[in-house]
C-alpha positions in Angstrom: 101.0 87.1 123.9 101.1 88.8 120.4 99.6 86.7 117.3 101.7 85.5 114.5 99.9 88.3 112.6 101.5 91.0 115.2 105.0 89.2 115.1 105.5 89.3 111.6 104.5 92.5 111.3 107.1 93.8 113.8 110.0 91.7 112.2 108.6 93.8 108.7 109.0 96.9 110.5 112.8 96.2 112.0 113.6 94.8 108.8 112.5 98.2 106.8 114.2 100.5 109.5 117.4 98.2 109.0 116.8 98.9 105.2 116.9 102.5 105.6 120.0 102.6 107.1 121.9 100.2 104.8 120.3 103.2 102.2 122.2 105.5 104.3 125.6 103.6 104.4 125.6 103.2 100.8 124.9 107.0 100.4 128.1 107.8 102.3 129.8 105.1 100.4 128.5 106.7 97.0 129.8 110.1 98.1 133.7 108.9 98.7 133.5 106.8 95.6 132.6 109.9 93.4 135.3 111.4 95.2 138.2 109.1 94.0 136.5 109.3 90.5 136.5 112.8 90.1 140.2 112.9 91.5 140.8 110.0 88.7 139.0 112.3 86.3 141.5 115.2 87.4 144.5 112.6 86.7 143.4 111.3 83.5 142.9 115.0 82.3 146.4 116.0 82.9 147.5 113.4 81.7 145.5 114.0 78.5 147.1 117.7 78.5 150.4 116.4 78.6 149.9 113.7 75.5 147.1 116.0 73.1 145.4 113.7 70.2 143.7 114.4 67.7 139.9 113.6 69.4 140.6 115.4 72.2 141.7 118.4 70.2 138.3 118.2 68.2 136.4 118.2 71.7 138.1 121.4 72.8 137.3 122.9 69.6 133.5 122.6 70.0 133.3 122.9 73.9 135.1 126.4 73.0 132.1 128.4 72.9 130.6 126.9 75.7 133.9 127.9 77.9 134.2 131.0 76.6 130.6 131.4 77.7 131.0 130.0 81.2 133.8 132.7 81.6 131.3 135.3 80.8 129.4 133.7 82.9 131.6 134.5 85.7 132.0 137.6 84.9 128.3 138.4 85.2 127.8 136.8 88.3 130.8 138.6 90.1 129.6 141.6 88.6 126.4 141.1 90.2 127.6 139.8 93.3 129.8 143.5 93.3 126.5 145.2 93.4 127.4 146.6 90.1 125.3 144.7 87.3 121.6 143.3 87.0 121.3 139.5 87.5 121.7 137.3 84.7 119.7 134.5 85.5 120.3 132.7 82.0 123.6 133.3 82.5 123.8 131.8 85.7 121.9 128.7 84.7 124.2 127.9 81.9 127.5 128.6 84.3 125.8 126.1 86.6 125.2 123.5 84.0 128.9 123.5 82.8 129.9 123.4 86.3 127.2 120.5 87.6 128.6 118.4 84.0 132.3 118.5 84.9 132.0 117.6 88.7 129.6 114.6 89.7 129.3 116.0 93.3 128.3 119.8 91.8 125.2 117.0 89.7 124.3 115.6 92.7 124.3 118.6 94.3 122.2 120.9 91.9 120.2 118.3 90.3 119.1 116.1 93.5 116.3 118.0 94.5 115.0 117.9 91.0 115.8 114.3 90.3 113.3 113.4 94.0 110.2 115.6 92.7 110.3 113.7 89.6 110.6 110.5 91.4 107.8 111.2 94.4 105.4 112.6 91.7 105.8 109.0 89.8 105.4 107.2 93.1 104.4 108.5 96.0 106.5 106.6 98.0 109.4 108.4 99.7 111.8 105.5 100.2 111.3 104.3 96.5 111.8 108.0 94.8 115.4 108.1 96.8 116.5 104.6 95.6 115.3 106.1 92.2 117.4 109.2 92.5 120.1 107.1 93.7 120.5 104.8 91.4 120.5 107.1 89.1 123.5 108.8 90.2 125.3 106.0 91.2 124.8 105.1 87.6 126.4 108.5 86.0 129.5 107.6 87.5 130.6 105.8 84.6 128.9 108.2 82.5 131.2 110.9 80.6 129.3 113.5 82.1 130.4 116.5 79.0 128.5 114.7 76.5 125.3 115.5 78.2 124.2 118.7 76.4 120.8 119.3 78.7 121.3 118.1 81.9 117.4 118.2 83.0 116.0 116.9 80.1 119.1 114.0 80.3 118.0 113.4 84.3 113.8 113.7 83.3 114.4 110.5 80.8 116.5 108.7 83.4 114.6 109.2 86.3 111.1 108.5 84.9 112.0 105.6 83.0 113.3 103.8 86.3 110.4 105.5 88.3 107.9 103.6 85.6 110.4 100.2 86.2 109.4 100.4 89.9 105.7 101.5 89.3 105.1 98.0 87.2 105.8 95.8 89.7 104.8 98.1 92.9 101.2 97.4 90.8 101.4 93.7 91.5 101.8 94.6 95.0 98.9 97.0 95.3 96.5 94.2 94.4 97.1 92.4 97.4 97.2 95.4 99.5 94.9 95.6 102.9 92.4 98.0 102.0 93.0 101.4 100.2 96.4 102.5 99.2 97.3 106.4 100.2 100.9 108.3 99.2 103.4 108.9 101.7 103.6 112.1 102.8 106.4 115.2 103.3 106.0 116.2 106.5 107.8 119.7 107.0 108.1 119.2 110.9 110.3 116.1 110.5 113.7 115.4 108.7 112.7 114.6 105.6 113.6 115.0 101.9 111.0 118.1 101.7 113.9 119.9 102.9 115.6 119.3 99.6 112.4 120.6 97.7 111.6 124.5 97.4 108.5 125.3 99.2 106.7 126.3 96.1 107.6 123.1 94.4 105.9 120.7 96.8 102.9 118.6 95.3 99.7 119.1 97.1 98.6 115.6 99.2 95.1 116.1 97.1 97.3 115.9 94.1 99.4 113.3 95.0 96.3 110.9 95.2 95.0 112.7 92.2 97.4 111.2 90.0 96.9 107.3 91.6 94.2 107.0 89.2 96.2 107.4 86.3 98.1 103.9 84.5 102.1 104.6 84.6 103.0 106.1 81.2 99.8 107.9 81.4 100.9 109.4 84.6 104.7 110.0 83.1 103.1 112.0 80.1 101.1 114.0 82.1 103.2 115.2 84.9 106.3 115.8 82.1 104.3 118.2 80.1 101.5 119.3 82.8 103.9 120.0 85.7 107.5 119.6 84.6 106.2 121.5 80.8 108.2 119.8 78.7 106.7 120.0 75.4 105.6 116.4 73.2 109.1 116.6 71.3 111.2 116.0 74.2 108.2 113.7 76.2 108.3 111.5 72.7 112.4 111.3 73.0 112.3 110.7 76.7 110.0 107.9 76.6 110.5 106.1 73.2 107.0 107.2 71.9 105.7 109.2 68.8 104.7 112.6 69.2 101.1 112.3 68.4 100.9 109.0 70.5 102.2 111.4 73.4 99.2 113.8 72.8 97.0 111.1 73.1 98.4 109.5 76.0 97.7 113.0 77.9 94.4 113.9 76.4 93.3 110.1 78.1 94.8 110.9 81.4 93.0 114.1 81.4 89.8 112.5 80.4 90.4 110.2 83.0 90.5 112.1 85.7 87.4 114.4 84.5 85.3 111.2 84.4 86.4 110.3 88.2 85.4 113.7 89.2 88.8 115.7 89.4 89.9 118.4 88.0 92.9 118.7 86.4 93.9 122.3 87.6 95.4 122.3 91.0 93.2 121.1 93.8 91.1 124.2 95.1 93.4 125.5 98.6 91.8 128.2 101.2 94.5 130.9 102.4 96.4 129.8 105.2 94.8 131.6 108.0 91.5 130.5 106.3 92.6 126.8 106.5 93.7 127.4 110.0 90.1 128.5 111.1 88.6 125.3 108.8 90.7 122.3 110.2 90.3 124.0 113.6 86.4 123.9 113.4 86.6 120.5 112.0 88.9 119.5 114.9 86.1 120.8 117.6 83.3 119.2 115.8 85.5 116.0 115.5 86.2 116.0 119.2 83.0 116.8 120.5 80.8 114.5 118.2 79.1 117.9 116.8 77.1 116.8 114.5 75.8 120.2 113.0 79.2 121.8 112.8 80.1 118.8 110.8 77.8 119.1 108.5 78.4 122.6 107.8 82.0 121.5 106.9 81.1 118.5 104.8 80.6 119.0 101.3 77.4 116.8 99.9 79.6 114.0 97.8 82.8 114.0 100.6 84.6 110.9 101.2 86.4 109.5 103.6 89.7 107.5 102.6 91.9 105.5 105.7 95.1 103.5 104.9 96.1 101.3 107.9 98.1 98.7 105.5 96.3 95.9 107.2 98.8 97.1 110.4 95.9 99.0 112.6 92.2 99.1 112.1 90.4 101.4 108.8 88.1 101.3 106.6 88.8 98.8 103.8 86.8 100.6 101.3 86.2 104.3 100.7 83.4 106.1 102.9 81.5 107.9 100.3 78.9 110.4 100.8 78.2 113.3 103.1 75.6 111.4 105.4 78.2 108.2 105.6 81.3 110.2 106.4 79.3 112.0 108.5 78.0 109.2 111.0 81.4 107.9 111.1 83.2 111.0 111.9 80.1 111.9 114.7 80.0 108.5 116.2 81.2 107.9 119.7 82.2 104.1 119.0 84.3 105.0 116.0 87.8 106.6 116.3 88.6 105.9 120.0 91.9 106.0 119.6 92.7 109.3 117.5 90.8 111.3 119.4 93.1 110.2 122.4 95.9 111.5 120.3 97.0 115.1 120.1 96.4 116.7 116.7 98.8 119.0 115.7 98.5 121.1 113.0 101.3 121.3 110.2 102.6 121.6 107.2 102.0 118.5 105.0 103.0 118.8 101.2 103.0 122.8 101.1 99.8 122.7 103.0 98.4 122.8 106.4 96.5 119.4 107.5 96.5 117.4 110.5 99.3 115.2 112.1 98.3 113.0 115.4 100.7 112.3 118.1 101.1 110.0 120.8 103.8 110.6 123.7 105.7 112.6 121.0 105.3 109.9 118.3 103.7 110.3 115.0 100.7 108.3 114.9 98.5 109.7 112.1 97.9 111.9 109.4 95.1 113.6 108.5 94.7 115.9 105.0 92.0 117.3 103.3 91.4 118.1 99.9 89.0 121.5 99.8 85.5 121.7 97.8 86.1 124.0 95.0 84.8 127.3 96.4 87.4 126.4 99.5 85.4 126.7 101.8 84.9 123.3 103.2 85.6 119.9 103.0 85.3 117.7 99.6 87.7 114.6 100.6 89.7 113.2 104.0 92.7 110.8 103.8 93.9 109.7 106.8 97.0 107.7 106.8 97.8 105.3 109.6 100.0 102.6 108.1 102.9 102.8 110.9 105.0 101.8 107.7 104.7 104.8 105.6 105.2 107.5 108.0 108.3 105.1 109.1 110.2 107.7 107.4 109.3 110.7 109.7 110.3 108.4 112.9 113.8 107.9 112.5 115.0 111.8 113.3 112.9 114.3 114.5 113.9 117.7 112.7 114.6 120.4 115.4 
């Protein structure tokens, strides 16, 4: 019979997959509601044409320029659509823009993939970053959406404040958390909001747990001017701080991670076919307990990282060192059960890693972070709490 332990683990499990589709109900249910506001919106504008005051006449008078640009706008575009202009890029932004602030579906629609790689940088938890983005747009509902003069910078603010809400209180939880604590990841096999992200704009896994070192505003600061590049000026409005006091914030974050050993430049990545060739040699040497072939691949400080939540068996602390990592990955009594699995290799965050399946079922994940020539193996995380790759079990993208 299962333990108590097993049971309650289960009823956690049904009770997340019933949360995720409530998520998805509302999200349909958000989508008619900014329907019958927009058509409101369209109502109380003609009505508003019909009886002209004094305020609205002001408004028209300074959103002139701004129409008059949008038409010209147009004009470009068609033009370039005709085959007989150059593109306007600038031009097309701004036309977008006006467009995305007079229609709340044409926001959600242009801004949502944005709005999520703010949110899963600040996290790192898919199902957290999507109540983020939705909230937020749920919230600009009721938000007169022509006063917003830059959209981004207006959605930036919004969406890292509430990501910095959530990361206060998901700190509490880490503390009691079984063991180490590992991102989710985007998995580009499955449905999953990757496919809202371009592929260039996909955080690296090895980045991802880069930035779990860092406190929450130091974190905010960093990834609004070091990978959004938003300079201090608009980091300092966004997050209620002084300019300088934004400066330092970064500097510390960036000394931070130099004293843990990371650099702050994007993790070291092989070519693809040359990552092919590595995780296929580690793969061999994993299978076959090849000892020598695994230490080829090993660089001297590697560690070893597993998540299993407390759900399946892992390491509860960090396997550091080559000859540690090592004996674990060689040894015949460790890993049973993964190398049952079939390992599968695929695109996770941008980059190939491993993914390990059982009867068609995702059962593990399995990414490595490159030394800094890139040609072997610095740092494993292998992920194999069932609940946070409970996102890439609910529809398999075909």
């Amino acid at each position: 019979m299962p333990s108590q332990d097993e049971e309650a683990r289960t009823q956690e499990m049904e009770q997340s997959e019933q949360i995720r589709v409530i998520r998805k109900v509302e999200q349909l249910q958000w989508m008619e509601q900014s329907q019958q506001i927009r058509a409101s919106q369209q109502v109380k504008q003609s009505q508003q044409i019909e009886k002209p005051h004094q305020v609205e006449k002001s408004r028209q008078i300074a959103q002139a320029p701004q129409i008059e640009r949008a038409r010209q706008d147009s004009r470009t575009r068609q033009t370039r659509d005709d085959g007989n202009g150059p593109r306007d890029e600038a031009a097309e932004q701004t036309g977008m823009d006006l467009h995305a602030l007079t229609d709340l579906d044409a926001l959600y629609r242009n801004y949502r993939a944005y709005a999520f790689s703010i949110a899963y940088r600040m996290l790192g938890v898919v199902s957290d970053a999507e109540d983020v983005v939705q909230d937020w747009f749920m919230e600009m509902q009721s938000r007169d959406l022509t006063e917003i003069r830059d959209v981004k910078a207006y959605l930036a603010r919004g969406i890292t404040n509430r990501s910095l809400n959530v990361l206060k209180s998901a700190r509490k939880q880490r503390e009691v958390y079984v063991g180490e604590w590992l991102p989710e990841p985007l998995v580009a096999d499955y449905e999953s909001p990757e496919q809202t992200l371009e592929r260039q704009d996909v955080i690296s896994y090895a980045y991802l747990v880069m930035l779990e070192r860092l406190a929450p505003m130091e974190r905010a600061v960093y990834l609004l001017r070091e990978v959004f590049q938003y300079d201090y000026s608009a980091i300092s409005e966004m997050l209620g701080k002084s300019e300088s006091n934004c400066r330092k914030i970064c500097s510390r974050a960036k000394q931070r991670l130099k004293a843990g050993g990371v650099e702050t430049d994007k993790p070291a990545a092989p070519g693809q076919e040359a990552a092919r060739k590595l995780i296929e040699r580690f793969i061999a040497a994993f299978e076959r307990y090849q000892v020598e072939e695994m230490l080829e691949l090993l660089a001297e400080d590697a560690v070893l990282i597993t998540d299993g939540g407390g759900y399946t068996r892992s390491a509860i602390f960090p396997i550091i060192s080559r000859g540690r990592v090592l004996a674990l990955l060689t040894s015949p009594k460790a890993f049973k059960e993964l190398r049952s699995w079939e390992a599968v290799l695929t695109e996770v965050n941008g980059e190939l890693n491993l993914v390990f399946k059982k009867d068609g079922q995702l059962k593990g994940i399995l990414c490595f972070q490159w030394t800094g020539e890139a040609n072997g193996i610095q740092n494993l995380y292998l992920l194999l709490n069932p609940q946070k790759l409970s996102h890439l079990q609910t529809i398999r993208h075909e």
